[in-house]
C-alpha atoms as an extended CHARMM CRD file, in Angstrom:
* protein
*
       121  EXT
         1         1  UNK       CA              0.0000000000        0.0000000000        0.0000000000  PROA      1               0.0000000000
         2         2  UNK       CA              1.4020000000        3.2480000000       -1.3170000000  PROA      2               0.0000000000
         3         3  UNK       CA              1.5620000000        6.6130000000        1.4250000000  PROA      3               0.0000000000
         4         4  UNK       CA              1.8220000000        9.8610000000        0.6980000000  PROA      4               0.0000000000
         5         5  UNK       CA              5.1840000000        9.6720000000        2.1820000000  PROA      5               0.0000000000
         6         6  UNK       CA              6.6700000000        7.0860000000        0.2300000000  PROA      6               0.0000000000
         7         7  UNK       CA             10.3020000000        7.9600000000       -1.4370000000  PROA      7               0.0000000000
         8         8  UNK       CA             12.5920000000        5.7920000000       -4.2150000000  PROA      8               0.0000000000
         9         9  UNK       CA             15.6120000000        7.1390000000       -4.4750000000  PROA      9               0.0000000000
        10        10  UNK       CA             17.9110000000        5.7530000000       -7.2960000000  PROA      10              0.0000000000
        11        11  UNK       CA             20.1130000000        6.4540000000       -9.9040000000  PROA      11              0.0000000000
        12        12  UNK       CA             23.2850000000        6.9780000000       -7.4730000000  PROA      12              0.0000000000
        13        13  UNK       CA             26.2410000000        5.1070000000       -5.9850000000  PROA      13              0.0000000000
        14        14  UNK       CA             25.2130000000        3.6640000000       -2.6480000000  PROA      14              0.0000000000
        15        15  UNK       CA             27.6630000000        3.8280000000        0.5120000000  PROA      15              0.0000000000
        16        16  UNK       CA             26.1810000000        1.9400000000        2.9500000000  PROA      16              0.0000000000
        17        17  UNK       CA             28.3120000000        0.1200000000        6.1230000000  PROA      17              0.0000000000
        18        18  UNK       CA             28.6690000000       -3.1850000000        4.4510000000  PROA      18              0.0000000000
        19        19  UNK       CA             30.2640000000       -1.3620000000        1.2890000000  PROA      19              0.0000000000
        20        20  UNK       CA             31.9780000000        1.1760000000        3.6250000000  PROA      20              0.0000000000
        21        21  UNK       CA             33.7450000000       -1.0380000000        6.0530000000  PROA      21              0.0000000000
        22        22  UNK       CA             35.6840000000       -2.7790000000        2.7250000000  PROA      22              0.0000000000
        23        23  UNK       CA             39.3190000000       -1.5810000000        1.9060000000  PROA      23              0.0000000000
        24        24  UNK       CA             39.3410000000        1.3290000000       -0.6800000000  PROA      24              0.0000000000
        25        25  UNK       CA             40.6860000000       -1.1890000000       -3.2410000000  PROA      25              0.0000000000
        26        26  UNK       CA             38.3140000000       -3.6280000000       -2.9410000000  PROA      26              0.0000000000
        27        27  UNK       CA             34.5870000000       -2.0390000000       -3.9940000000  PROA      27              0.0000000000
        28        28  UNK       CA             33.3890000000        1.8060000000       -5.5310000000  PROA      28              0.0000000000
        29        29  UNK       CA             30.3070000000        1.1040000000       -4.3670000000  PROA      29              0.0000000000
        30        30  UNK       CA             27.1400000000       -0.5580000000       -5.8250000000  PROA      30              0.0000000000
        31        31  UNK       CA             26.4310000000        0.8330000000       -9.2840000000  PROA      31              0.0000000000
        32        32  UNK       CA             23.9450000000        3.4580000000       -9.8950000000  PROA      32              0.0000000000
        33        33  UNK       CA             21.1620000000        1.0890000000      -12.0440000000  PROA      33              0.0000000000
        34        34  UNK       CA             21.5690000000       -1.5340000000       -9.2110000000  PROA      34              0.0000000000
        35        35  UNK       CA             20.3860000000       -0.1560000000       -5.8990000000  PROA      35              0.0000000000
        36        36  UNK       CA             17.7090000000        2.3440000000       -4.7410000000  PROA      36              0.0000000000
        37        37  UNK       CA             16.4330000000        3.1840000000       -1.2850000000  PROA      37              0.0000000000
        38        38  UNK       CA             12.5090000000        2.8950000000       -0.1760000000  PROA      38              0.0000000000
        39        39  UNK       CA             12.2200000000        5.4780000000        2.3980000000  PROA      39              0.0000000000
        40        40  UNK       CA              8.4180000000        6.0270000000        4.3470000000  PROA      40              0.0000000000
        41        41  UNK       CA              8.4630000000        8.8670000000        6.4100000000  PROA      41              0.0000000000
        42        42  UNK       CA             11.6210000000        9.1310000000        8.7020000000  PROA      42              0.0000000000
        43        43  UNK       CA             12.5180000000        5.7870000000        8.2910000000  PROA      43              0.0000000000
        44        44  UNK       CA             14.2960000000        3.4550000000        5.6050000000  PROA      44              0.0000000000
        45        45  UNK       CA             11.9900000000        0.8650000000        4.6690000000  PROA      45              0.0000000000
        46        46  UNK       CA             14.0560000000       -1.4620000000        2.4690000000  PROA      46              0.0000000000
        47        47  UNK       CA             17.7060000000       -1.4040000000        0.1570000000  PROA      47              0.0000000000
        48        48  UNK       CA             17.3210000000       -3.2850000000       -3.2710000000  PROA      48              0.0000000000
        49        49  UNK       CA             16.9230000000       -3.0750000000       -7.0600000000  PROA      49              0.0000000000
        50        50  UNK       CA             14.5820000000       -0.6300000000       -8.0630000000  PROA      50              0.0000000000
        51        51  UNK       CA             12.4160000000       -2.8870000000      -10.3190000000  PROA      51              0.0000000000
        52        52  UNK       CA             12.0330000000       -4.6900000000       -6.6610000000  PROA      52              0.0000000000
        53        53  UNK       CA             10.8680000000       -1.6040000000       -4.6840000000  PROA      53              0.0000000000
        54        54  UNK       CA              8.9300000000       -0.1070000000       -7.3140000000  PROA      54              0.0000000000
        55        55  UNK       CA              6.7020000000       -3.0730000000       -7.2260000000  PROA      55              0.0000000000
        56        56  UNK       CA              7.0670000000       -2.6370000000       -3.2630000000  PROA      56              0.0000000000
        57        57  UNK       CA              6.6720000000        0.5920000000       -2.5160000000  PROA      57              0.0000000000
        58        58  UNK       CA              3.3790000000        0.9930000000       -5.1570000000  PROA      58              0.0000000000
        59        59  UNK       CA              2.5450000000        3.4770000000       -8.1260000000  PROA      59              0.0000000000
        60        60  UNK       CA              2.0680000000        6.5880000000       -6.0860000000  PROA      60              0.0000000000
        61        61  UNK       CA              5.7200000000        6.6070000000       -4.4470000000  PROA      61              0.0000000000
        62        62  UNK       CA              7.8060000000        9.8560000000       -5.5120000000  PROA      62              0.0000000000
        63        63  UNK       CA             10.6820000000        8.5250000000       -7.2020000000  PROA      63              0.0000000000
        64        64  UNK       CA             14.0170000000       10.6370000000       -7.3930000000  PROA      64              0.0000000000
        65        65  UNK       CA             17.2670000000        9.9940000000       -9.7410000000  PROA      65              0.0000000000
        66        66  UNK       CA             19.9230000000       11.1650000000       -8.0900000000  PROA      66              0.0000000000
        67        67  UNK       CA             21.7190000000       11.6930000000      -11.0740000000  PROA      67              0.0000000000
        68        68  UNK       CA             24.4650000000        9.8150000000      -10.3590000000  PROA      68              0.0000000000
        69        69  UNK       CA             25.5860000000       10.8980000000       -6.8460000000  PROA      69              0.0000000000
        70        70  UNK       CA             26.3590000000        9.5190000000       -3.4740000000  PROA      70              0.0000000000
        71        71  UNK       CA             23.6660000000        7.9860000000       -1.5040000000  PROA      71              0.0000000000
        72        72  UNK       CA             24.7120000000        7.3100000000        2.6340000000  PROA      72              0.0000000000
        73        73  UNK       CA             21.5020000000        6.2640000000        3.6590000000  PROA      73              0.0000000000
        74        74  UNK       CA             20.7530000000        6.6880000000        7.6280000000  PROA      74              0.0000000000
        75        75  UNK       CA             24.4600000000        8.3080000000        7.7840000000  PROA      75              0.0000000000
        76        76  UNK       CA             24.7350000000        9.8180000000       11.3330000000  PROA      76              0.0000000000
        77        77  UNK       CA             28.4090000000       10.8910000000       13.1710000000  PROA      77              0.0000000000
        78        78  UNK       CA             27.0900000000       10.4040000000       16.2980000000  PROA      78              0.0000000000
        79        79  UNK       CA             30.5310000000        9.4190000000       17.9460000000  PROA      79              0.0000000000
        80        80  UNK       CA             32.6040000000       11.0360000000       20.4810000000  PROA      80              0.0000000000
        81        81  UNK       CA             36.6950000000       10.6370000000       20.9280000000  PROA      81              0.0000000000
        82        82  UNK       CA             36.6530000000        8.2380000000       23.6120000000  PROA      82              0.0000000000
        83        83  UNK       CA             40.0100000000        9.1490000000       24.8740000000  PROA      83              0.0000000000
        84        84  UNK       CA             39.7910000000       12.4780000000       24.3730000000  PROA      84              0.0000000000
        85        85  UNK       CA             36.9340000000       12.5860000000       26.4420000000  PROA      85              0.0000000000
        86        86  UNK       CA             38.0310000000       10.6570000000       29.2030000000  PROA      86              0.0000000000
        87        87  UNK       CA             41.1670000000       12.7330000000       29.4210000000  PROA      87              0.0000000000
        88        88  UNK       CA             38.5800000000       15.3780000000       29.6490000000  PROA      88              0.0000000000
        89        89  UNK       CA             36.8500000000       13.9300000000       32.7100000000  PROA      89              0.0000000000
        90        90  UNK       CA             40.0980000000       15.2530000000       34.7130000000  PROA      90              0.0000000000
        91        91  UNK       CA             40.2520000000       18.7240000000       33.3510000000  PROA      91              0.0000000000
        92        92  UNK       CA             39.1890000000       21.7740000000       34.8670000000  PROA      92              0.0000000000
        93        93  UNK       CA             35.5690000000       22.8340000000       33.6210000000  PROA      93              0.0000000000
        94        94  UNK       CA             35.1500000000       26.7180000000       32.7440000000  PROA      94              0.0000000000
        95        95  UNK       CA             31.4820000000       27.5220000000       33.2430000000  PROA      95              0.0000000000
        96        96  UNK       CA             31.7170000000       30.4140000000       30.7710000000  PROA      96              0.0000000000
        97        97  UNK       CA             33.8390000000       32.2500000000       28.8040000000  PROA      97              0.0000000000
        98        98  UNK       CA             35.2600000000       34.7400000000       31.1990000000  PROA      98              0.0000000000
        99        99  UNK       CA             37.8110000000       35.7070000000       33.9800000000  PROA      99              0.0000000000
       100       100  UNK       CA             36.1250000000       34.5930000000       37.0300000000  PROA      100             0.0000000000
       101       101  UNK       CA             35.3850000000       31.1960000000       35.5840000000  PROA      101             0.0000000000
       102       102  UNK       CA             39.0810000000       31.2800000000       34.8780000000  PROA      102             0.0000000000
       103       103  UNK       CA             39.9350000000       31.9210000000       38.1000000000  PROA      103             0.0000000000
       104       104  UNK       CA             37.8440000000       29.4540000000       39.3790000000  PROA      104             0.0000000000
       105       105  UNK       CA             38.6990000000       26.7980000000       37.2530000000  PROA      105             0.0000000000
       106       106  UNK       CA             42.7220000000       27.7790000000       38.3900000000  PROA      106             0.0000000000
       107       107  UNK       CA             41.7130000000       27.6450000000       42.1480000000  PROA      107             0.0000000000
       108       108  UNK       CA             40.1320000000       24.2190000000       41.5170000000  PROA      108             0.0000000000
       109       109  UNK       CA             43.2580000000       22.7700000000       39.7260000000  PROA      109             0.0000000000
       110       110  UNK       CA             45.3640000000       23.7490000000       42.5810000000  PROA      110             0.0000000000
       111       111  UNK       CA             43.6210000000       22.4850000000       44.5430000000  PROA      111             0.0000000000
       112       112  UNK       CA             43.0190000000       19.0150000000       43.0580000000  PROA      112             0.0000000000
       113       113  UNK       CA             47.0760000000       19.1160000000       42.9390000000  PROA      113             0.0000000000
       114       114  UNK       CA             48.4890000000       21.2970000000       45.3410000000  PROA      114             0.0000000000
       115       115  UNK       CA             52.3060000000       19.7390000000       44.9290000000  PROA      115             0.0000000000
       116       116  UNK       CA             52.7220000000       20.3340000000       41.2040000000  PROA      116             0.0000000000
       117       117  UNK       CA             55.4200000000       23.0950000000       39.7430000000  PROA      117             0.0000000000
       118       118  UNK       CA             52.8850000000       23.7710000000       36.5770000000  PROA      118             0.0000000000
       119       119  UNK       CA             49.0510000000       23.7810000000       36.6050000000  PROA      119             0.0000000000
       120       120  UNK       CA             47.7840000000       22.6000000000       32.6890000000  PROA      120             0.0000000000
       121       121  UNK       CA             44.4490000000       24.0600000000       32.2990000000  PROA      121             0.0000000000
């Protein structure tokens, strides 16, 4: 049953985890006539040939050729430096951008170390 909100998108080179987590050398992708995306609302609904989700997705889905671009479908960076922010963890926290939070943050690092030569801020 075809919504209102029903997308094909097609015609472009699809980067998806599977392809992305190969070395450089081994894949550019799936080809452009191969793969399209079947997207209802705010959610992807299904990765396939388009002849497939055509037939899927009904007559009144909006289709769109990409014209031969890049497709990352349900690409997020929604990672953090995990290091980095554990190193944070120990630093001195300025609660805004201004001289008394620098002081504070100052007294609170000499404090938390009172025998060290240099305080890192």
């Amino acid at each position: 049953m075809t919504r209102p909100d029903d997308l094909l998108l097609h015609g472009a080179t699809l980067l998806d985890a599977a392809i992305a987590s190969r070395p450089a050398n081994a894949t550019k992708g799936r080809r452009a006539s191969d793969v399209a995306v079947w997207v209802r609302g705010d959610r992807i609904k299904a990765l396939g040939p388009l002849a497939a989700l055509r037939a899927r997705a009904g007559r009144g889905a909006l289709r769109v050729d990409l014209g031969g671009g890049t497709l990352s479908p349900g690409f997020t960076d929604a990672h953090i430096h995990l290091v980095t922010w554990i190193r944070a963890l120990g630093e001195p926290w300025l609660r805004a951008q201004d001289v008394p939070s620098i002081g504070i943050a100052v007294a609170e690092r000499a404090k938390a170390a009172p025998a060290e030569e240099w305080l890192l801020l």
